[in-house]
C-alpha positions as CSV (number, residue, x, y, z in Angstrom):
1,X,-11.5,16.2,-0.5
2,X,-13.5,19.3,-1.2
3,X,-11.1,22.3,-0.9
4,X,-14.5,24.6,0.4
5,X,-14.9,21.8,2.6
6,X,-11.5,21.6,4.0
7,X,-11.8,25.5,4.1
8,X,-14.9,25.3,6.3
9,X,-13.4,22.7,8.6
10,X,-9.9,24.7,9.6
11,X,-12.0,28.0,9.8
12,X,-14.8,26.2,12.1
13,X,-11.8,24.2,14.0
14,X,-10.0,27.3,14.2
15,X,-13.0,29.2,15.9
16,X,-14.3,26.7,18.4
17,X,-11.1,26.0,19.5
18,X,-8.4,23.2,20.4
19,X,-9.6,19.2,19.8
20,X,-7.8,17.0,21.3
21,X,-5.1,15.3,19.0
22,X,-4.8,11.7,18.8
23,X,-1.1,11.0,18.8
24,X,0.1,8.2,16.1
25,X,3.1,7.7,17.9
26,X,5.6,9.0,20.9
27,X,8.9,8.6,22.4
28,X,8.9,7.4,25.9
29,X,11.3,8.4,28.7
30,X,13.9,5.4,29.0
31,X,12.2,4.5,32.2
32,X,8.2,4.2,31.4
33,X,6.1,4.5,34.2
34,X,5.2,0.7,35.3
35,X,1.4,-0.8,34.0
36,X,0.8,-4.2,34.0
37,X,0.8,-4.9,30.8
38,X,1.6,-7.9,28.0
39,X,3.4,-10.4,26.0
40,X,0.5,-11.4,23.6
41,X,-0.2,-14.7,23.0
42,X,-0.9,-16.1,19.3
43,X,-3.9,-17.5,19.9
44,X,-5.6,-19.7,17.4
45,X,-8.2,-22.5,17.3
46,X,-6.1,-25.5,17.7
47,X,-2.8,-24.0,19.3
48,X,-1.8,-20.7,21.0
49,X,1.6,-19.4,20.8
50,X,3.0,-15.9,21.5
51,X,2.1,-13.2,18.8
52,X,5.2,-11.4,17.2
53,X,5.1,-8.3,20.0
54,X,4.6,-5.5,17.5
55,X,7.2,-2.0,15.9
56,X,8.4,-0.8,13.2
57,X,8.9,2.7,12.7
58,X,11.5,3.3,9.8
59,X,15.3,4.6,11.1
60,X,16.4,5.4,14.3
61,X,15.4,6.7,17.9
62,X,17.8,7.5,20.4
63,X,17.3,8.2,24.2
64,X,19.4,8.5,27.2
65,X,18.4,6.9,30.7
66,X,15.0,8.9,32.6
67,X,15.6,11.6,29.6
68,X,13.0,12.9,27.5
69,X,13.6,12.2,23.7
70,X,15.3,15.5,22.3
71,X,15.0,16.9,18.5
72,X,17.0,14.9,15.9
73,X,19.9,17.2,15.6
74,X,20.9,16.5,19.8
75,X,19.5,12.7,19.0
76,X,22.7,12.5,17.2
77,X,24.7,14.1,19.8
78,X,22.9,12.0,22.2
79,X,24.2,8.3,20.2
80,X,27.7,9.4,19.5
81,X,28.2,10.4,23.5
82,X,26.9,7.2,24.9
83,X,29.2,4.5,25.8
84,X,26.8,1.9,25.6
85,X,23.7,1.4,22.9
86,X,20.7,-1.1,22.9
87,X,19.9,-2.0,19.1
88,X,16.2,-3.1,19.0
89,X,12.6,-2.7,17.6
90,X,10.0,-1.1,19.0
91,X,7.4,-3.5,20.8
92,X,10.2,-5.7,21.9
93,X,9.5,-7.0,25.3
94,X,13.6,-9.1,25.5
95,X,14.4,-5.1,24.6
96,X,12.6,-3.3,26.9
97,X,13.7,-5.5,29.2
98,X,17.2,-5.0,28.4
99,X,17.0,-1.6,28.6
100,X,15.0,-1.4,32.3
101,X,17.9,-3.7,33.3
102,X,20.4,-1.2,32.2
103,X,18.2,1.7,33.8
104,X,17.5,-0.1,37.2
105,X,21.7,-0.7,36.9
106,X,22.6,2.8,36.5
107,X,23.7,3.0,33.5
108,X,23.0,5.5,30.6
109,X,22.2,3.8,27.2
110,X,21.1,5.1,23.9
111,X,18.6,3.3,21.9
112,X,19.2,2.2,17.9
113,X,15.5,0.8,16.2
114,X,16.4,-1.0,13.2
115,X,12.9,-1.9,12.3
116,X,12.6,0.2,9.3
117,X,16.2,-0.1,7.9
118,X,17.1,-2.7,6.0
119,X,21.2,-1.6,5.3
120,X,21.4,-0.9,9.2
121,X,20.1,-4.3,9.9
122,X,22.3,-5.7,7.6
123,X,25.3,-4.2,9.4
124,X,24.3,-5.4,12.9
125,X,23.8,-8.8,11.2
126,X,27.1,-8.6,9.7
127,X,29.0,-7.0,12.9
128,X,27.1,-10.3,15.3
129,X,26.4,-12.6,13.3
130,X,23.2,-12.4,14.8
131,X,19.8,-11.6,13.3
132,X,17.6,-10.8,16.4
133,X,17.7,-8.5,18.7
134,X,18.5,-6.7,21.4
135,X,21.9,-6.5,20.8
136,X,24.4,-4.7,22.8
137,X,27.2,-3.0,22.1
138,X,29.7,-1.0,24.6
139,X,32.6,1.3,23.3
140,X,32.1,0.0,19.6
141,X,31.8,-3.7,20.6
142,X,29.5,-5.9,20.6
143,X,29.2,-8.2,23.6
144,X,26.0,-10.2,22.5
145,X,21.8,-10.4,23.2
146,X,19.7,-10.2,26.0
147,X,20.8,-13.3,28.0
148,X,24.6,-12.0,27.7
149,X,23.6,-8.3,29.2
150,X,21.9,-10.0,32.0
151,X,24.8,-12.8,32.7
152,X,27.5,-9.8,32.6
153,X,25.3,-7.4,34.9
154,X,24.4,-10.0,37.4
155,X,28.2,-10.9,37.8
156,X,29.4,-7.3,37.4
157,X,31.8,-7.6,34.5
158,X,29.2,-5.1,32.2
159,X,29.4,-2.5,34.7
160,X,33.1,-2.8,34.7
161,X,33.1,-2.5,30.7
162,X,30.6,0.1,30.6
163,X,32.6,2.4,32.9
164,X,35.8,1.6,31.3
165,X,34.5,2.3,27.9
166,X,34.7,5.3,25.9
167,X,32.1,6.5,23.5
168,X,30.6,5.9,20.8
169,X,29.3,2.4,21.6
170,X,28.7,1.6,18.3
171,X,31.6,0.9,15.9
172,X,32.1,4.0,13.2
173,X,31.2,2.0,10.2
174,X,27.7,1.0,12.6
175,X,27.7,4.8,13.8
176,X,27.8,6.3,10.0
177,X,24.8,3.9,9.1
178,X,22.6,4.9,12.3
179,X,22.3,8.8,10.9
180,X,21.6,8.2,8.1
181,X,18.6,6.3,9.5
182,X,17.8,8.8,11.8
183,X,17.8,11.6,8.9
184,X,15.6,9.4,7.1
185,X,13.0,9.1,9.7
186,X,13.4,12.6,11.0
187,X,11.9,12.8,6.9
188,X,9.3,10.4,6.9
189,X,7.9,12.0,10.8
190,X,7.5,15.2,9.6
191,X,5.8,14.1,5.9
192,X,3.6,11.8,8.2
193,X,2.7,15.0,10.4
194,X,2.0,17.1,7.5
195,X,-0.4,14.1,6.6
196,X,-2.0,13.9,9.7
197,X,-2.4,17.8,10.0
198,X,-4.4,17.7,6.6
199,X,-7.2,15.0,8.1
200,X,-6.8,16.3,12.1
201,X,-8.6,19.3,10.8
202,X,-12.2,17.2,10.0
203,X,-11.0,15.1,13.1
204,X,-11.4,18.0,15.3
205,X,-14.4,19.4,13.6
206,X,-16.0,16.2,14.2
207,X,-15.4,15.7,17.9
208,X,-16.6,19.5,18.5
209,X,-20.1,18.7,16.7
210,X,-19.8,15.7,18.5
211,X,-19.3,17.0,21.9
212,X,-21.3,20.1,21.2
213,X,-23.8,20.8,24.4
214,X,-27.4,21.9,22.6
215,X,-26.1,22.5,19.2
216,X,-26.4,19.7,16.7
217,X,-30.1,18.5,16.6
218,X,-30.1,14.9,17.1
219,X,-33.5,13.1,15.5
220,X,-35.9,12.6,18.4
221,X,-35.7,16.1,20.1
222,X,-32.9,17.7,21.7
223,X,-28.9,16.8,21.3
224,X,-28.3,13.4,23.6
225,X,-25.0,12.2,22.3
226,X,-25.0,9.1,20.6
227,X,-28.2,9.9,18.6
228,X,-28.8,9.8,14.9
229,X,-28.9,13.5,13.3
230,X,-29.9,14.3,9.7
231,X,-27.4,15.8,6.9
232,X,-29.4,19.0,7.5
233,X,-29.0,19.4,11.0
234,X,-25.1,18.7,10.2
235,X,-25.4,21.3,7.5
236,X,-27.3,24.0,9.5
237,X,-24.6,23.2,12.4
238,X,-21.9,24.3,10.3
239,X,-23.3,27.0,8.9
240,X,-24.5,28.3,12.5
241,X,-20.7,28.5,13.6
242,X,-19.3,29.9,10.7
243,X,-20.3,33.5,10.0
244,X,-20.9,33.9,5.8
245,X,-20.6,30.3,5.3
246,X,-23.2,29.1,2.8
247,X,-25.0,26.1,2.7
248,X,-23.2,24.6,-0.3
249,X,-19.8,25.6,1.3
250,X,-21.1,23.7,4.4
251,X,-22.8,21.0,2.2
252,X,-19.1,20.2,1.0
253,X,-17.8,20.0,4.5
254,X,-20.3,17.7,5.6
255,X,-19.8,15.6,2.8
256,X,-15.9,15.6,3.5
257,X,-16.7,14.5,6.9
258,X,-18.3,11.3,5.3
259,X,-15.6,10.7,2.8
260,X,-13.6,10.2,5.6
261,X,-15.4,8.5,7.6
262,X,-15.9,10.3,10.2
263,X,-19.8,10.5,9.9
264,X,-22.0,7.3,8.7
265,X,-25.4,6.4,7.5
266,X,-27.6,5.1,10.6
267,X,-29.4,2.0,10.1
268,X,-29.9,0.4,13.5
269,X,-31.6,-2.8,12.4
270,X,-27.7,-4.0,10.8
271,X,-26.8,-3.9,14.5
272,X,-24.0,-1.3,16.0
273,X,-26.3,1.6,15.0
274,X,-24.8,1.8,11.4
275,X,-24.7,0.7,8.0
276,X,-24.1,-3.1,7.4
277,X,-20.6,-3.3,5.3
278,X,-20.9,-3.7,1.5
279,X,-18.0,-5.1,0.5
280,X,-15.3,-4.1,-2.0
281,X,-17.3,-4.1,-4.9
282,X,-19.9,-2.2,-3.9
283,X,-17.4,0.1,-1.8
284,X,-15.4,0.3,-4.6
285,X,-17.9,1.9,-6.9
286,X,-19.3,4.7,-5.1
287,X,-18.3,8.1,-4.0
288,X,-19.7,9.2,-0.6
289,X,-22.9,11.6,-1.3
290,X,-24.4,13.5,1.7
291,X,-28.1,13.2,1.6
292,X,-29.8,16.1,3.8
293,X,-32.6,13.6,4.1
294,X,-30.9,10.7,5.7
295,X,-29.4,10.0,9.4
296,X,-26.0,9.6,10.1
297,X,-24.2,9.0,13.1
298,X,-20.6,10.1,14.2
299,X,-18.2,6.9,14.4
300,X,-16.4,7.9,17.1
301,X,-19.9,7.2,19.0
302,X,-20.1,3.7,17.7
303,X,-19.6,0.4,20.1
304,X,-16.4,-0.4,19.7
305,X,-17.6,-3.8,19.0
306,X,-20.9,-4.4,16.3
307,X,-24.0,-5.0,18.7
308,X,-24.8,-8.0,16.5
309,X,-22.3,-10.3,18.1
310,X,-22.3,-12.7,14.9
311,X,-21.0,-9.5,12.8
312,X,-16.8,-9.2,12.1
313,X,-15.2,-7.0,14.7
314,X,-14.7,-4.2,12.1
315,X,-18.3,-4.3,11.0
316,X,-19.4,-1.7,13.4
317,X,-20.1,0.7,10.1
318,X,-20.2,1.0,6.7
319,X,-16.9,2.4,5.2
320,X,-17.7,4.8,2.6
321,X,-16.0,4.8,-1.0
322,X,-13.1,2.9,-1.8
323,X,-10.2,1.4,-0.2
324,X,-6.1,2.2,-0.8
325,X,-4.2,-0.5,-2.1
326,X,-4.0,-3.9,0.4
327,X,-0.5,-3.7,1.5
328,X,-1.1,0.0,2.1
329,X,-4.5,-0.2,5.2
330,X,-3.0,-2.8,6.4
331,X,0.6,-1.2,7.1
332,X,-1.3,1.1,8.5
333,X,-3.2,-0.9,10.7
334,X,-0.4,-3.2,11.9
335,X,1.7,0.3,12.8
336,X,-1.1,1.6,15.0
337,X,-1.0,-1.7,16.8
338,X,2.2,-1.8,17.2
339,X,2.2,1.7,18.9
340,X,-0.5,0.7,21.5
341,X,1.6,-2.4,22.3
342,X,4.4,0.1,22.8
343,X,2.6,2.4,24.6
344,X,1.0,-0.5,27.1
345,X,3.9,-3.1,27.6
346,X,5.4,-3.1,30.8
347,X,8.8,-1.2,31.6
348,X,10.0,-4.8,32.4
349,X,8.5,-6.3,28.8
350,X,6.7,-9.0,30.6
351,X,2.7,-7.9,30.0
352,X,0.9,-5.7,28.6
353,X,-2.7,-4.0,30.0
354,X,-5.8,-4.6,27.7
355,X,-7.3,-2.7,30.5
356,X,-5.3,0.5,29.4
357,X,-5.3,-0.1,25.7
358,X,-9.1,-0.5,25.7
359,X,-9.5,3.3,26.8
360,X,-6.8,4.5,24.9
361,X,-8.2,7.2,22.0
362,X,-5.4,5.4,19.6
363,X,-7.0,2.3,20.0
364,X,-10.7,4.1,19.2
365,X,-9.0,4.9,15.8
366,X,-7.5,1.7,15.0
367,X,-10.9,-0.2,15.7
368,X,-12.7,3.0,12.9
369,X,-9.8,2.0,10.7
370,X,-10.1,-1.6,9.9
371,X,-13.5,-0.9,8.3
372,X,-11.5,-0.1,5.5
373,X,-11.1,-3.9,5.1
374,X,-14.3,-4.2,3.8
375,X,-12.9,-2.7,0.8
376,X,-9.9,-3.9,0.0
377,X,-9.3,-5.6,-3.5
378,X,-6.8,-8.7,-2.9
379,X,-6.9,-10.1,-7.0
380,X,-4.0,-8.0,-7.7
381,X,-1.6,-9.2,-4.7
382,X,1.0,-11.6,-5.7
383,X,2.1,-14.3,-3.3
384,X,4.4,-12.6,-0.9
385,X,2.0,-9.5,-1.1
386,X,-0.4,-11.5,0.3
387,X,1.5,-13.2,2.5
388,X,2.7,-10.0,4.4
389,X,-0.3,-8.6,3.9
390,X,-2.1,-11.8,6.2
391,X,0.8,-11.9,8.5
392,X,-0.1,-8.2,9.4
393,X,-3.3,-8.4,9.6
394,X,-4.0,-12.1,11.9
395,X,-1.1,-10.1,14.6
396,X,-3.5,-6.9,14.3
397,X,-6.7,-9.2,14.7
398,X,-5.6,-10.8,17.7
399,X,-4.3,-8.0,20.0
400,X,-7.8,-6.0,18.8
401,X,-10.2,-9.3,19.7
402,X,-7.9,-10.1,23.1
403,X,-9.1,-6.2,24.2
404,X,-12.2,-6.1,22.7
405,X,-13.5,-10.0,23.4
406,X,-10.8,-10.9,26.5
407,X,-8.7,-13.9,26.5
408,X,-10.4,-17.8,26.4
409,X,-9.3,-19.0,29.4
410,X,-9.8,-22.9,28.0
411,X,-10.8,-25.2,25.1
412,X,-14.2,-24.0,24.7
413,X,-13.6,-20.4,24.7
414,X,-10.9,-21.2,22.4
415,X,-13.2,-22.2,19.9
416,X,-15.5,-19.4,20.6
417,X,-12.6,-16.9,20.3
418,X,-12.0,-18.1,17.0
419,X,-15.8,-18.0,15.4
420,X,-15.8,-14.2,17.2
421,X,-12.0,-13.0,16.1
422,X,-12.7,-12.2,12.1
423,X,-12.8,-9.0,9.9
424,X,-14.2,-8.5,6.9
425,X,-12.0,-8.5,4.1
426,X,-13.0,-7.5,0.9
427,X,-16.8,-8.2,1.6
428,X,-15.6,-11.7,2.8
429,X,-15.4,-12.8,6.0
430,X,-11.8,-14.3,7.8
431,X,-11.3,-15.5,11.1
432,X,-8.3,-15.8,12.5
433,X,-8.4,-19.3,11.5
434,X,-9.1,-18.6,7.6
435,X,-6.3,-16.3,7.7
436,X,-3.5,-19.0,9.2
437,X,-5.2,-22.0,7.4
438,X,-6.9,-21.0,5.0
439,X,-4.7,-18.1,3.3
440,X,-1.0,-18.8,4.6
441,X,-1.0,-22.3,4.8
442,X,-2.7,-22.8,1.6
443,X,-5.7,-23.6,2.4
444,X,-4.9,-26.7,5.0
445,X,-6.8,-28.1,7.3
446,X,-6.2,-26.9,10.6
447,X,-4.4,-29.4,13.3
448,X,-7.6,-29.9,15.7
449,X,-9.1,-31.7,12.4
450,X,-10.5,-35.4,13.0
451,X,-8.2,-36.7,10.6
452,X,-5.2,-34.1,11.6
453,X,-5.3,-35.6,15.0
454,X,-5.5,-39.0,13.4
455,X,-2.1,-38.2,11.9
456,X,-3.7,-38.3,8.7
457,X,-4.0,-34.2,7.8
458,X,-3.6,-35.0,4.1
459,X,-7.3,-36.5,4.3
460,X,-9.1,-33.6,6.2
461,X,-10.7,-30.9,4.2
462,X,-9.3,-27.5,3.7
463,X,-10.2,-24.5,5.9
464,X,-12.3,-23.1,2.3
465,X,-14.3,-25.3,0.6
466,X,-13.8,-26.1,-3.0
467,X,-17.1,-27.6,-3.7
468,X,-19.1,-24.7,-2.4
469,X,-17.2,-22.6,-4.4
470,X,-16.3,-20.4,-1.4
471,X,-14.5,-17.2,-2.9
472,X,-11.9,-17.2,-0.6
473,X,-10.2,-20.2,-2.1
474,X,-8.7,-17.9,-5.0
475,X,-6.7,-15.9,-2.4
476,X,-4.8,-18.1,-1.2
477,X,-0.7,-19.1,-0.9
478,X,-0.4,-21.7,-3.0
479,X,2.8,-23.3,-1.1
480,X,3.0,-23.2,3.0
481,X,6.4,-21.5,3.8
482,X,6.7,-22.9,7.3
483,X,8.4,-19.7,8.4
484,X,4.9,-18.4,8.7
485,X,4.3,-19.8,11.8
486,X,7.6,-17.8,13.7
487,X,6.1,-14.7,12.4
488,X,2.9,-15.4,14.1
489,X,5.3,-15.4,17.4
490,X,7.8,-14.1,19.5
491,X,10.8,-15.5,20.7
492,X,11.4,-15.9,24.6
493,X,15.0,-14.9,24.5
494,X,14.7,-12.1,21.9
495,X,12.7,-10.7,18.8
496,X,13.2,-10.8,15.2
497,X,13.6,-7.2,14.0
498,X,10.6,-7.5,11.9
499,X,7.4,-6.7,13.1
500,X,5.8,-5.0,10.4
501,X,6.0,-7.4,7.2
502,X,6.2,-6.1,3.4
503,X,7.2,-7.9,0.2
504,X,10.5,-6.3,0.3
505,X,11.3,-8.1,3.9
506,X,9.5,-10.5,3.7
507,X,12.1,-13.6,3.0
508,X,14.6,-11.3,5.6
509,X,11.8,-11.4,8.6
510,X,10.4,-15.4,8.0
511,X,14.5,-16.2,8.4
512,X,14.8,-13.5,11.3
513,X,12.0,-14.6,13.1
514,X,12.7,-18.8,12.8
515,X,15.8,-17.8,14.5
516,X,14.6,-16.4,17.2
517,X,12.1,-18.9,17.7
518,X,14.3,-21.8,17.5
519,X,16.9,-19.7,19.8
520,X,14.4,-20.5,22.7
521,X,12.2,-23.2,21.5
522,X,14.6,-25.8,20.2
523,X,16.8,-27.5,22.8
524,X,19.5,-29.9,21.6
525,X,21.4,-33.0,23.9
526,X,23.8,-34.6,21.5
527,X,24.8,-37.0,24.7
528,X,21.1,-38.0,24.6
529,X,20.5,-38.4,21.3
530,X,17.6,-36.1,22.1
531,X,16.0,-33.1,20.8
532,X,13.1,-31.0,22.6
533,X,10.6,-28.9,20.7
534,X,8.4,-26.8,20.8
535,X,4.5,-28.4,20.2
536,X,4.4,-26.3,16.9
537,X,6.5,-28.5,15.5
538,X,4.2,-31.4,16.9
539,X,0.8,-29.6,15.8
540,X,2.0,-28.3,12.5
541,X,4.4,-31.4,11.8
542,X,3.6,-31.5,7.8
543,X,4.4,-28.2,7.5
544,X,8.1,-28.8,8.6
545,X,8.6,-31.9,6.5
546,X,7.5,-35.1,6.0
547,X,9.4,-37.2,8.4
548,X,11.0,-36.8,11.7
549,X,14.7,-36.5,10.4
550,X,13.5,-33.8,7.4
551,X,11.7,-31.6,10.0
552,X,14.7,-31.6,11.9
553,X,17.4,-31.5,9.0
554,X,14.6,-27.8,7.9
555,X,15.1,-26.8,11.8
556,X,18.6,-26.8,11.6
557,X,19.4,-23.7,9.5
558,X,17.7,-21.8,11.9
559,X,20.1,-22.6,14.8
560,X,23.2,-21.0,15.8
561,X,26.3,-22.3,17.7
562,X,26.6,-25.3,19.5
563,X,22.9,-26.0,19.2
564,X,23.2,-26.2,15.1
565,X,27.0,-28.1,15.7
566,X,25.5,-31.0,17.7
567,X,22.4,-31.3,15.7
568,X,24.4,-31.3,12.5
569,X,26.7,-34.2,13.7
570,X,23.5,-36.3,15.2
571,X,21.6,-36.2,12.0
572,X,25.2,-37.1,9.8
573,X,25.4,-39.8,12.4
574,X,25.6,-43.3,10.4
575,X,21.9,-43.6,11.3
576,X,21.4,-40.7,9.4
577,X,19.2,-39.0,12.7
578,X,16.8,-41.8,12.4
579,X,17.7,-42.5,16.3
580,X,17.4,-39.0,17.0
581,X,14.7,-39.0,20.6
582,X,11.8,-36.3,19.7
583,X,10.4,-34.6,22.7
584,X,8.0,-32.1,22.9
585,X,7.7,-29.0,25.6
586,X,4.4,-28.8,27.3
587,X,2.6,-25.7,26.4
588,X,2.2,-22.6,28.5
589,X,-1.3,-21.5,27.5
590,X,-1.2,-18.7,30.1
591,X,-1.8,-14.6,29.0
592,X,0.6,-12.7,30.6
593,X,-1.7,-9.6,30.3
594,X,-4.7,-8.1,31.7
């Protein structure tokens, strides 16, 4: 950024007055006030199952029931007083639905997010033998998940222990662990506000020209919003509100507006009113120049989706330079996501409102942000880079195309909601199906394929063709880790911890999330010989294995208990599981959202 620009902006932001600030993230109250809101669904071309629910901000946030978060030092205070604590992930509907439980009980709680801590995760797992969450604990025990809190609060024994119990509810070794999370993310909050300060500054100097009645000389007479202006009239706005700025001072500003995207050529016959994307070559080798000559139009005044229906949904302008590293946007992009979930899922963790995310201003800077896409560089990611990295981004894609496009409410809408769902990646285009079938499952065919129906998917043709030479094939993961497909979902009885994948967590949130998967989707009747699964298994069967009793010896280690005892002995059985009954649940293709 130009420092004369940046200069410009806080003096001009500074004199206008307050912009309203976009917040990036917020602490609730323990008991939100009630939307409708979602659980959403992973949708997909052939099969739809419930997308991971989003989180993951690093460390620790503590609360107390109908209190307003306090500063970290009482947050402390607040963990070590309370008898009973709630360790969860943010986005969690099996933990907000603990906690409202808890709330609508009377009882005070205080809340433990492990998303971003990989030893404080390791000591929950160690402590319950348990990898999802919630989990409970009450005076430094743990007395289990979800299902357990509500068993023991609809009999009454968890109000008896909770009142008996003395503080802290976490054990010491637990406790000792939790701080030091919560230090660390008391760090990272205030490096990511001094981040944020540093760009709010061209934010707010942006929505003031913006909003500015009369001022900025829009092309075609007078100042309706939504018109194209010149880089002039930009330039002569700034220098008209800031007394003994000159035009190259206010030349630089300008331009910092377009570096960061808030401003962008106009070129309405692309569709959306702005520049059609470029792709990350072309992205790649140009620094943003303001032309006084040519029209620009603010993003923030942009459809949210491109007018040209057949464009990707974050083609609605032309991002301008180059892109961070991969891994890096798409964090990004998966955290903001995960924060409108937050924001918009129910108290009870049952829906979430598309309704309310839709007018949200965080979700107005998502949908800006994933133009960045179109310049991302994906030849140096490595196989679980790019796996995390595709993860991320299909859970992103679909919560942005079920609030921008709505839900399909049957097969052919399906199939439409697939061809519309896509970004552009990298000046390539991906649907949600590319990304699944095409990227993580190495480049399969996907299961509503002729010969995939046929039980024949080794004979279908890949999601990318080889023969056209499609470019997409040379990103792709070589081997299909069938954990993939848990990652793209959410467990009905709780959540994997792991919402927001990177290399480092990768192999720790595929195993997280198959157990919570198979927790709720795999049911086991050793007196029947019978086993009922989920239709993933069905849909995706060569994924899993090749036969019947491999798919089922894979499932296995993902089970816990008696579930993972009786399988065990049916598939040791002298048949060796060949007599094992398969039986598949019927699919609830239902959006629990609006």
């Amino acid at each position: 950024h130009s420092p004369a620009g940046l200069a410009t902006a806080t003096a001009i932001a500074s004199a206008s007055g307050p912009a309203s600030a976009i917040a990036t993230s917020a602490v609730g109250t323990a008991r939100q006030a009630r939307r409708p809101t979602y659980a959403p669904p992973r949708l997909r071309q052939d099969a739809m199952t419930r997308t991971a629910a989003p989180a993951q901000a690093r460390g620790v946030a503590t609360r107390a029931q109908s209190t307003e978060a306090t500063p970290t030092s009482a947050k402390r205070t607040a963990l070590a007083d309370a008898p009973v604590a709630i360790v969860s992930t943010r986005a969690c509907p099996y933990c907000k639905r603990a906690k409202e439980a808890l709330t609508d009980a009377g009882i005070t709680w205080a809340d433990v997010d492990v998303s971003g801590d990989e030893a404080l995760r390791a000591k929950v797992r160690e402590m319950t033998g348990s990898r999802t969450v919630p989990q409970i604990f009450v005076g430094g025990k743990s007395i289990g998940g979800s299902e357990d809190l509500v068993a023991s609060l609809a009999d009454g024994s968890f109000q008896a222990t909770a009142k008996a119990a003395s503080p802290p509810a976490l054990p010491p070794a637990l406790l000792e662990l939790a701080h030091a999370a919560a230090a660390a993310a008391a760090k990272d909050a205030a490096a990511d506000a001094d981040s944020a300060a540093r760009g709010g500054e061209l934010r707010a100097l942006a929505a003031h020209m913006s909003a500015s009645p009369g001022g900025l000389a829009r092309v075609g007479g007078g100042a309706a919003v939504t018109a194209p202006f010149t880089g002039a009239a930009a330039v002569d706005w700034i220098v008209g509100r800031q007394p003994g700025c000159s035009r190259d001072a206010a030349l630089a500003t300008a331009t910092a507006l377009l570096a960061e995207n808030l401003i962008t050529p106009h070129r309405p016959a692309t569709g959306g009113g702005a520049a059609a994307p470029r792709g990350a070559a072309a992205a790649g080798a140009r620094t943003p120049v303001l032309s006084e000559k040519q029209r620009y139009v603010f993003v923030s005044e942009l459809p949210l989706r491109p007018q040209d229906k057949s464009l990707p949904l974050n083609a609605h302008y032309e991002w301008s330079g180059g892109a961070r590293p991969a891994t890096q946007v798409a964090t990004e992009l998966r955290s903001l996501i995960l924060e409108l979930y937050e924001r918009h899922l129910s108290a009870d963790g049952r829906s979430v409102s598309y309704k309310a995310m839709k007018t949200d201003p965080l979700f107005r800077r998502y949908v800006d942000a994933t133009a960045e896409l179109q310049a991302l560089d994906l030849a140096p990611l490595n196989v679980p880079e790019l796996t995390a990295l595709f993860i991320n981004l299909y859970n992103a894609l679909i919560v942005h195309a079920l609030v921008v496009l709505g839900a399909p409410d049957g097969t052919l809408s399906r199939l439409a909601f697939f061809g519309a769902a896509k970004y552009n990646i990298g000046g390539q285009q991906y649907s949600a199906d590319d990304m699944e079938n095409g990227v993580l499952r190495g480049n399969s065919a996907p299961a509503s394929a002729l010969w995939s129906l046929l039980g024949f998917p080794r004979l279908a043709k890949g999601q990318f063709s080889k023969t056209a030479n499609d470019p997409r094939a040379k990103y792709i993961c070589p081997k299909v880790d069938p954990r993939i497909h848990f990652a793209l979902v959410c467990g009905a009885k709780s959540c994997p911890p792991i919402k927001l994948y990177t290399p480092d967590n990768l192999d720790e949130g595929l195993t997280a999330a198959g157990e919570a998967f198979c927790a709720s989707e795999v049911s086991v009747d050793k007196r029947a010989r019978a086993v009922t699964l989920s239709k993933i298994f069905k849909w995706y069967a060569p994924d899993f294995g090749a036969s019947e009793v491999e798919r089922l010896r894979w499932i296995s280690q993902f089970l816990r208990g008696g579930a993972k005892a009786d399988l065990d002995a049916m598939l040791a059985a002298g048949d060796g599981g060949r007599g094992i009954r398969l039986q598949y649940k019927k699919y609830d293709w239902d959006l629990n959202g609006e």
